[in-house]
N, C-alpha and C positions, 0 to 999 in steps of 0.2 A: 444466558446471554449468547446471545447469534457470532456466530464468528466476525461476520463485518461489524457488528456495534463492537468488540474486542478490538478490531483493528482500529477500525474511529477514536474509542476511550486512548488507548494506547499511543497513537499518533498526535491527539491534540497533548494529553501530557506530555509527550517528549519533546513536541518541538511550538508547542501554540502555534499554531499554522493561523494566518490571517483567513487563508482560504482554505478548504479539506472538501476532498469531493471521493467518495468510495465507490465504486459498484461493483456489483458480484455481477460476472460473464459468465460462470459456470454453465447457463443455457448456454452457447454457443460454441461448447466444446464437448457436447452430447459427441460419446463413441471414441472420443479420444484420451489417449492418457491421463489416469492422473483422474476422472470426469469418474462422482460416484453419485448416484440418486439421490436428491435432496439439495445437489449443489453447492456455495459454500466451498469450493474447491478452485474457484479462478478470480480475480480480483484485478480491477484496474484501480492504480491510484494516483490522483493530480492533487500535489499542495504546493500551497505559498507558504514560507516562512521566513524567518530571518535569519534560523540557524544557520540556513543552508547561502549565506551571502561570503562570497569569495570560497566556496569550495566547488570542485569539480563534478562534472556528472553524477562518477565512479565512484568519489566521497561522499555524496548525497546517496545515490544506493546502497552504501554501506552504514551510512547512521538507519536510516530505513530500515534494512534487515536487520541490524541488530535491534531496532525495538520492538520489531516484529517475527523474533527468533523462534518464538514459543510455536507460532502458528504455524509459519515457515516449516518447522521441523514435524508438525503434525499434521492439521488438517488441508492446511494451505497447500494446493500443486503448485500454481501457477501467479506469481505479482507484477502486474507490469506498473513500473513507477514513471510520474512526468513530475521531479522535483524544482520547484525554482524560486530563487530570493524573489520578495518584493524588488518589481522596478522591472523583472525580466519577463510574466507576465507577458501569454503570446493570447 
């Protein structure tokens, strides 16, 4: 299994996101930290869910990297997260 299917399986169990959208950036951080051949090492993520209704940013990234500790701590350099309740939707 690919690291972003890992993060997808992972992220819809923990929080059933209405919406879930992954992409690996790793091309565009060619020469930079963290950036090894084959990619799989930079990640953008945008989800909807419910969990994350009435918590803060900082508390949404924090349930995030905990369910995505494993990867974070291995192959994962870089996550940038855009989390937000239904209803907040930009």
């Amino acid at each position: 299994m690919s690291t972003k299917d890992a993060i997808i399986k992972k992220l819809r169990e923990a929080f059933a996101p209405e919406s879930l959208d992954v992409a690996d950036e790793s091309h565009l951080h060619e020469g930079h930290a963290g950036h090894r051949p084959g990619g799989e090492t930079h990640f953008r993520v945008y989800i909807v869910s419910p969990a994350f209704k009435g918590k803060s940013r900082i508390e949404r990234h924090r349930m995030i990297n905990a369910a995505l500790a494993g990867e974070l701590a291995g192959s994962v350099h870089a996550l940038a997260i855009k989390a937000e309740a239904p209803g907040e939707a930009s």
